[in-house]
Structures are given as C-alpha cells and as structure tokens.
C-alpha positions as CSV (number, residue, x, y, z in Angstrom):
1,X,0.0,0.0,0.0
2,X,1.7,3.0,-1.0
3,X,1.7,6.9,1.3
4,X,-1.8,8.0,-0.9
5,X,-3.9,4.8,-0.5
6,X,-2.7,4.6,3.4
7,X,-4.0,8.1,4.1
8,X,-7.2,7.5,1.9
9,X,-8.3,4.2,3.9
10,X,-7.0,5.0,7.4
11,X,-6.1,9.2,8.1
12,X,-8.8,10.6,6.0
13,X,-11.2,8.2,7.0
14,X,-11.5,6.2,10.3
15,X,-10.6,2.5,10.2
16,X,-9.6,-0.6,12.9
17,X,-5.7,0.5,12.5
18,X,-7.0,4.2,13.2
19,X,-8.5,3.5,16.2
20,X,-5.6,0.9,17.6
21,X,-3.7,4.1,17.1
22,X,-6.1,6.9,18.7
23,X,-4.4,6.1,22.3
24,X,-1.1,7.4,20.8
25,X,-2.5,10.2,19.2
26,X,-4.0,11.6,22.7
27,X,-0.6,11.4,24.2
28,X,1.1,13.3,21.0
29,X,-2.2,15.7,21.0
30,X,-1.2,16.5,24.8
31,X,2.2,17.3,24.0
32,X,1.2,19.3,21.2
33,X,-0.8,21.4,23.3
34,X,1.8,21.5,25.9
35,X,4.3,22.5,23.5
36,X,2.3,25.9,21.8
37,X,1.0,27.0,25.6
38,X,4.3,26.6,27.4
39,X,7.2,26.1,25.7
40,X,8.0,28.9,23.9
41,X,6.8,32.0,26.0
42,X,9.0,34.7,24.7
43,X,9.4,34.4,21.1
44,X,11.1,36.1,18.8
45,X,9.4,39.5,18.0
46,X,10.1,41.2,14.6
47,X,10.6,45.1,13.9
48,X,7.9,44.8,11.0
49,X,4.3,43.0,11.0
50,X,4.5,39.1,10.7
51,X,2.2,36.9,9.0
52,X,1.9,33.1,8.9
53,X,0.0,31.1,6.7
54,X,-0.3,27.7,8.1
55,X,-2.3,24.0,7.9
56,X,-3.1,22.1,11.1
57,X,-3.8,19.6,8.9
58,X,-1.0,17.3,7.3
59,X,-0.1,17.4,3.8
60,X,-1.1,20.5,1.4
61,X,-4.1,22.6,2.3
62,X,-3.2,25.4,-0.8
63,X,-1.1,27.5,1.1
64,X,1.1,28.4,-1.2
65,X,-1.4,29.7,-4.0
66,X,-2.9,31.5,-1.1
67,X,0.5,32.9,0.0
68,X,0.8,34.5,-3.3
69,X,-2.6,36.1,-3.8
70,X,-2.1,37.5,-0.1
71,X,1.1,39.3,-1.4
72,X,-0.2,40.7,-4.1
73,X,-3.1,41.9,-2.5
74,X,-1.1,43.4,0.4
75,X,1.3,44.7,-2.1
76,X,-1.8,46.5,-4.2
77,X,-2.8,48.1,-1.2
78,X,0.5,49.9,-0.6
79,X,2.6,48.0,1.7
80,X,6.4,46.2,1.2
81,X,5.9,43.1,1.4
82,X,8.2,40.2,1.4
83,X,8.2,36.3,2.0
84,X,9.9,34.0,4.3
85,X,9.2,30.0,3.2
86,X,11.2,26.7,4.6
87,X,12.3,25.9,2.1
88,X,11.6,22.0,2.8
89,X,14.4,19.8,1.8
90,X,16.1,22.2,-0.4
91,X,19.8,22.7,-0.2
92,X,19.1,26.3,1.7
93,X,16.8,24.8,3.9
94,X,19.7,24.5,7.2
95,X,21.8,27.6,6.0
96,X,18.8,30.0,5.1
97,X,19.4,33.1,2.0
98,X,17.5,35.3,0.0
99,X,16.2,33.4,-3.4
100,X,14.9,36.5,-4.9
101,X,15.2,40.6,-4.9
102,X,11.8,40.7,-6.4
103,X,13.4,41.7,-9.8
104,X,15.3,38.2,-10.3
105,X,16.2,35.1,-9.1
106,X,19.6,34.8,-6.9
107,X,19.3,30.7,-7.0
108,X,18.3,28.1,-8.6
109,X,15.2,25.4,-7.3
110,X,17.5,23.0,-5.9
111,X,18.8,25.8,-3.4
112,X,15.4,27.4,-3.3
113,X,12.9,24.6,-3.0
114,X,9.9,23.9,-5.2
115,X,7.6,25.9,-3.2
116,X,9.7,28.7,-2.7
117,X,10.7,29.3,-6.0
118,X,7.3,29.0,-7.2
119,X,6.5,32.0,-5.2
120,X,9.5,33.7,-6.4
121,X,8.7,33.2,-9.6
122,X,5.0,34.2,-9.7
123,X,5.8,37.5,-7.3
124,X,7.7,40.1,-9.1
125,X,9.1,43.4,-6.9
126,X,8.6,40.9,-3.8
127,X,11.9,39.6,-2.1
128,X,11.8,36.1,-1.5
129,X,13.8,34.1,1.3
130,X,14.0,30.5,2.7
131,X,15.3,28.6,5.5
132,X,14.4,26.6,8.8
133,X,15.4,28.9,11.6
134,X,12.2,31.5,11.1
135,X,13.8,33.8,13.4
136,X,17.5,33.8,11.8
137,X,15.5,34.5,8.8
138,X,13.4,37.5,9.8
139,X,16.6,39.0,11.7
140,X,18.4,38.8,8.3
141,X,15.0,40.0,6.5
142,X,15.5,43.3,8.9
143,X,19.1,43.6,7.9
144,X,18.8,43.3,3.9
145,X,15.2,45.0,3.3
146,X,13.1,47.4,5.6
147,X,9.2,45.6,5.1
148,X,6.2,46.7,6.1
149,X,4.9,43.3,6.7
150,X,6.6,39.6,6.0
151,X,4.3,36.6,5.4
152,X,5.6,33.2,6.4
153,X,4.7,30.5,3.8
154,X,3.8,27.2,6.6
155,X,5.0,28.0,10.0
156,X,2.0,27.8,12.3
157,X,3.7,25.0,14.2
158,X,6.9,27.7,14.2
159,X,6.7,28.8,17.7
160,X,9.7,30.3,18.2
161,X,8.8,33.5,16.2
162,X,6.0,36.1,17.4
163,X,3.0,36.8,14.9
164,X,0.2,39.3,14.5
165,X,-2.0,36.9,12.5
166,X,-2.2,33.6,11.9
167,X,-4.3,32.4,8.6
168,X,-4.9,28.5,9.1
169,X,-6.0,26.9,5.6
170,X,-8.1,24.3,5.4
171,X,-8.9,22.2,2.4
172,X,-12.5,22.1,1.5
173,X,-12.2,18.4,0.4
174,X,-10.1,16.4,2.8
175,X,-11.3,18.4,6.0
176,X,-10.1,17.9,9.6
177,X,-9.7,14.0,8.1
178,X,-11.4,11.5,9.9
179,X,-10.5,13.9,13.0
180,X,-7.6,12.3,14.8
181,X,-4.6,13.6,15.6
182,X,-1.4,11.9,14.1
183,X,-0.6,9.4,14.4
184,X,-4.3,8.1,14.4
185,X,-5.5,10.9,12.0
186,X,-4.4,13.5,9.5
187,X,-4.5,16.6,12.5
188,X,-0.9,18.1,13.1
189,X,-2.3,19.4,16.4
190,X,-5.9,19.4,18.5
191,X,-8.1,21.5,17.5
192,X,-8.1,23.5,20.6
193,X,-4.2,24.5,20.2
194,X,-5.4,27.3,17.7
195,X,-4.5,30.2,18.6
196,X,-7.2,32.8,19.6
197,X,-5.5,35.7,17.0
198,X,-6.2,33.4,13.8
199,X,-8.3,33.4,10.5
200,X,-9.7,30.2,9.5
201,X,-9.9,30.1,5.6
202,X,-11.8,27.0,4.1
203,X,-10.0,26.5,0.4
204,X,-12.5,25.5,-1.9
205,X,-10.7,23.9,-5.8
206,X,-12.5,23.8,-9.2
207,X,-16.1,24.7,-7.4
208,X,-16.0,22.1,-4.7
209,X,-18.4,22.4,-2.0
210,X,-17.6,21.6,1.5
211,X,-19.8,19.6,3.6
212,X,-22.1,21.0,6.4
213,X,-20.8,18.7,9.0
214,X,-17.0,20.7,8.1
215,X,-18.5,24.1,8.1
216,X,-20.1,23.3,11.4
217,X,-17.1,22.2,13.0
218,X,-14.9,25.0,11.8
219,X,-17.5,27.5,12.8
220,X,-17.5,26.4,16.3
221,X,-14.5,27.0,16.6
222,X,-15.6,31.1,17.2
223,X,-12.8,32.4,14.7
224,X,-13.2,34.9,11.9
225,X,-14.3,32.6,8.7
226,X,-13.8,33.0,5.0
227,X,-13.9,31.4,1.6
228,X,-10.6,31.0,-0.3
229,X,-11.2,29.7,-4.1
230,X,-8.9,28.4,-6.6
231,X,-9.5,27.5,-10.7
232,X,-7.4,25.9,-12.7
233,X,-6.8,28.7,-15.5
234,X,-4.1,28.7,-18.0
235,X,-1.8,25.8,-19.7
236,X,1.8,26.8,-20.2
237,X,4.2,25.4,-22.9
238,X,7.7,27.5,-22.6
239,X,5.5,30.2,-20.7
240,X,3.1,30.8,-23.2
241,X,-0.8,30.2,-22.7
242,X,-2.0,27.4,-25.3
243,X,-5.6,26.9,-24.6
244,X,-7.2,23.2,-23.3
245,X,-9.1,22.7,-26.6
246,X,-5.6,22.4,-28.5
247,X,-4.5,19.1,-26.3
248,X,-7.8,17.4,-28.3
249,X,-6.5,14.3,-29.3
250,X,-3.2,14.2,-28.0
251,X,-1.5,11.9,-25.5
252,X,-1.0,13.3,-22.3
253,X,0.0,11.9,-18.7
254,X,0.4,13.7,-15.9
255,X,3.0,14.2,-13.5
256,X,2.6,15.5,-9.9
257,X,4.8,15.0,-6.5
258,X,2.4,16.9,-4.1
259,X,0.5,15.9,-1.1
260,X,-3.2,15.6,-2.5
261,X,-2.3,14.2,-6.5
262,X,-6.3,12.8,-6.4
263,X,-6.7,17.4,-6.1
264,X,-4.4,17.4,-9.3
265,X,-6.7,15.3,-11.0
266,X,-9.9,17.0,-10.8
267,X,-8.1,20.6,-11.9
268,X,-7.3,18.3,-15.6
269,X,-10.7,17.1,-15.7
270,X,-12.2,20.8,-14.7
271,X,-10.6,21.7,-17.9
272,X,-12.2,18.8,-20.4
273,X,-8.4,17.5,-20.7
274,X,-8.5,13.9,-21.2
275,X,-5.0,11.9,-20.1
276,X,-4.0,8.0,-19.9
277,X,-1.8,8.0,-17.1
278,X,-1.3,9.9,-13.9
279,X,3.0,9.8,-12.7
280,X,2.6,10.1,-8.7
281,X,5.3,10.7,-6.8
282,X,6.5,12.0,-3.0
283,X,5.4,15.6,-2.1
284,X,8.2,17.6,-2.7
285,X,9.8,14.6,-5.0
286,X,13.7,16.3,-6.2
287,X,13.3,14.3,-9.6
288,X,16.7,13.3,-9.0
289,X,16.2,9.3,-8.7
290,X,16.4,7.5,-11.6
291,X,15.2,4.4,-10.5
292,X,12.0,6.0,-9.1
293,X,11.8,7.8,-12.8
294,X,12.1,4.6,-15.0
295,X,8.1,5.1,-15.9
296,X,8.2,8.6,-16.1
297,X,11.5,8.8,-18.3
298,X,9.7,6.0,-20.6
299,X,6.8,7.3,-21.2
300,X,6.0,8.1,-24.5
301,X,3.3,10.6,-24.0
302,X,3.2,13.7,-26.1
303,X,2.9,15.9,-23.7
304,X,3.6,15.6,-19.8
305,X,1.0,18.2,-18.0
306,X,2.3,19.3,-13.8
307,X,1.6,21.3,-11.4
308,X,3.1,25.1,-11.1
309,X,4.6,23.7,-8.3
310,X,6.6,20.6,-10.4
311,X,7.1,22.6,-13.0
312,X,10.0,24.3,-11.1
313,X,11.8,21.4,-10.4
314,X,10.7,19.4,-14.4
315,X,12.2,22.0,-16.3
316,X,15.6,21.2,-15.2
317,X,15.1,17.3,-16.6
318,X,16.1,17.6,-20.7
319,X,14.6,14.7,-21.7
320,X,11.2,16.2,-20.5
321,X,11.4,19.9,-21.4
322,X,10.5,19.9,-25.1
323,X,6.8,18.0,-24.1
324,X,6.5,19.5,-20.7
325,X,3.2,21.4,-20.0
326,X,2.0,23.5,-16.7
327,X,-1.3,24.2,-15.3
328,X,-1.5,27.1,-13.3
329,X,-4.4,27.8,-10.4
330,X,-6.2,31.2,-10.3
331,X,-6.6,32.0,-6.6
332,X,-9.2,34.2,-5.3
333,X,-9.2,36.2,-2.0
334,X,-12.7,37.3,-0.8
335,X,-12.0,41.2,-0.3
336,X,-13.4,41.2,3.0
337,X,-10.4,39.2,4.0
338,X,-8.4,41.4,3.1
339,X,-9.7,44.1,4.9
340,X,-9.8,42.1,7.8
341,X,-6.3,41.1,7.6
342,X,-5.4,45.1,7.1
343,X,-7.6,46.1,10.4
344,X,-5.8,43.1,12.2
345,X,-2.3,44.1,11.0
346,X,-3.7,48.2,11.9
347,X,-4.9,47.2,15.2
C-alpha cells in the first residue's frame, strides 16, 4: 500500500488501524498542546508586522497559492511586502538566503525549494527568502530589506517566532480527516491549540463544496471565517498560454509530487483535458532518482501536463522539457479578508 492509499483508507477516513492508534495520538495531541501554551513564551518578535499562513492539517491545504494572492493583495494596497518560506528539503533549507530581490532570481530550485521558487517566480518586486530557523530569517529580512509586513509560507507549528495573524487553511475536500490527531489521524495538532489571534480560511478547488458537518465544526471553533477559491486557469508550454481545446486528441499523462495528486486530477478534468496516465510521486519529490523515474523517463506521451509547483523542479530534466506542460491555479481572496487582515495588521 503506497503513502496516498494509506491516508485515503485509514487518516482521511477512520478504520480498525486508526482506532488501535487513537491512544497514541491523545498522548502526541497532549504534547502538542503543551508544547504551543508553554514552551515557547518569549518568542522572537520582529521590527515589522509578521504573518503566517499555516495548515493544522498534514499534507497540502493550498497555502502556497494562497501565500501569493495574499502578497499581491497586500502589495496592491501599498505596503512592502516580502516572504519568508522553509524551504523543505532544499539545499538552503539548514543555511537560510534570499532566493529572490523581487526583480530576479539569486538561485536556482535546488537551493530554493519547489515551493519557494514557485512563489519567487509568480511574485515580481517581492523579495523572497527561505530557511528553517524562522527567526535567523526574519533578523536577516530586517538587515537586507526594511518591510512593512513579512508573510511566512507554513509556519503555524513555528513557535519560536511572534505573529500578529495567523491564517490557518483548510482544504474544503479532505477536512479535519477522519478527526484524529497523528498518528491516528491526519490533525498536526488538537483543534483547541489554535491560537485565539487566527483566521480560519476553508480553500474551496474547481467549485467544490464543503460539507455541512466541516462548516459546522470549523464555525464552532468562534474564529473569523472566509472562503478561499482556486481554478485551474491557463496551460503553459515554454510560458506561453495554449488553450485546453488544442490538447484534443493528444496523449498526455500527468506528472505531480504533491501531497493531494487525487486534487491534481480534478483541476485536468475541470478543464475537459482527457490523459491515460497519472505519474505520482513523493510531495516535494527532487526528480533526481532515476530508478524512481524509469516510468516517467519512458513514457512516450506527447505531452507531460504538472503542477506550477513541479514545474520548477521538471524543467531542469532535458529529456522532459520539449513536451513539458504546466497548469496554473487562479486563486481568489474574498476582499473582505483582506480588509480584515489590514484592520488586524492596523490594530
């Protein structure tokens, strides 16, 4: 049973191994809880506003899409913004930089990460840095650049750092899971670790609906609510837009190493784009291991259609490049939001 159908049958959904597990997952929820209330009680406080966008769910909620539209609504409104992401697993990840002035690119993916230099490259006249050590980061943030506000791409479980907002996505499909904590469930962290200065935003792809039982739950939770949506848009070949109706006919597989592929899928299919064979590998997958590849480097496909996010990391593979094909998400912040997040950041 490979990482996707072991999530599917026992994480997202409750099951005998689930519940063998749910006394473990009390004692890591406990710790959890112990760990945001106590641990860390005089964290790092920056000279500029600090954002995070986080998941207390495992695996990707859209933060990254939502990361960008953020900026660029924050940066449309006036303010300097820049970004601080992991970087998770890239070769800056330990040793932390600056991946991008917001004019050009000061590294390449491998450095940068996938995620990170997808936001690098979708946010121009908006620095861009990476590493582990949030604080390390924002201290060298307030040395190279003078921001109004940073946004950190996933660091709601980063405690050592001090934030004025904390935006906590949650993916309109897969939920809270089947409501467990890990390693029972697909919950990073009990519900009631939220902090009280948070935005819940319920991500909602290609027009799906959540389900009432989710929206109850999240309501309860008394936290400002709001609906994120994302479409997918436009196909890329070598950066320019070809349109879905010109893939009629055509071969095509797809290729994704990201936490929720099955999400992947119904963006193609949103678009009337018919394909044979879906590659899955690892979120955050390098695309360095040959013997992982074999399928992917053998098929015969004419075109290979990825995620923005894959895209970063597929263009560097020659063999690919010439039949390589990216669909991009349009991501759409509900203006109230972002007057919210403004009277926050104000207040």
């Amino acid at each position: 049973m490979d990482k996707h159908s072991f999530a599917r049958n026992h994480l997202l959904t409750r099951s005998l191994l689930s519940y063998l597990l749910y006394p473990t997952s009390c004692i890591y929820a406990g710790f959890m809880l112990f760990r945001r209330r106590y641990l860390y009680r005089k964290p790092y406080r920056a000279p500029f506003k600090v954002i995070s966008i986080g998941n207390i769910v495992s695996g990707g909620s859209g933060k990254t899409p939502i990361t960008i539209a953020l900026a660029n609504a924050l940066q449309a409104l006036g303010l300097k913004v820049a970004i601080a992401s992991r970087g998770y697993l890239a070769g800056w990840e330990d040793r932390g930089g600056q991946i991008s002035d917001g004019t050009k690119l000061l590294t390449n993916v491998a450095n940068a990460g996938d995620e990170a230099m997808m936001v690098a490259s979708s946010l121009p006249g908006i620095p861009v840095f990476v590493g582990r050590k949030r604080s390390a980061i924002l201290e060298l943030i307030s040395k190279s650049i003078s921001p109004d506000i940073v946004i950190l791409d996933d660091a709601l479980q980063h405690l050592k750092v001090a934030r004025d907002l904390d935006l906590i996505v949650f993916d309109s499909l897969v939920g809270l899971g089947n409501g467990f904590v890990i390693p029972a469930g697909y919950l990073r962290e009990p519900l009631s670790s939220l902090p009280e200065n948070a935005i819940i935003l319920l991500h909602s792809k290609n027009g799906h609906t959540p389900n009432q039982e989710l929206m109850h739950c999240l309501k309860n939770l008394q936290l400002p609510l709001f609906m994120v949506n994302s479409q997918a848009s436009r196909i890329l070949r070598d950066n320019a837009e070809i349109t879905p109706s010109s893939l009629m006919g055509k071969s095509i597989s797809l290729v994704s190493a990201i936490a929720h592929p099955d999400s992947f899928e119904d963006s193609v299919n949103s678009l009337g784009i018919t394909y044979h064979k879906h590659h899955r590998f690892p979120d955050h997958f390098a695309y360095q291991d040959d013997a992982a590849m074999t399928n992917l480097l053998n098929d015969v496909s004419e075109y290979l259609l990825c995620t923005a996010k894959d895209y970063t990391k597929l263009q560097s593979v020659p063999t690919l490049k010439d039949r390589l094909l990216c669909l991009n998400l349009e991501t759409t912040l509900d203006s109230a939001l972002v007057d919210k997040v403004m009277e926050l950041i104000e207040n």
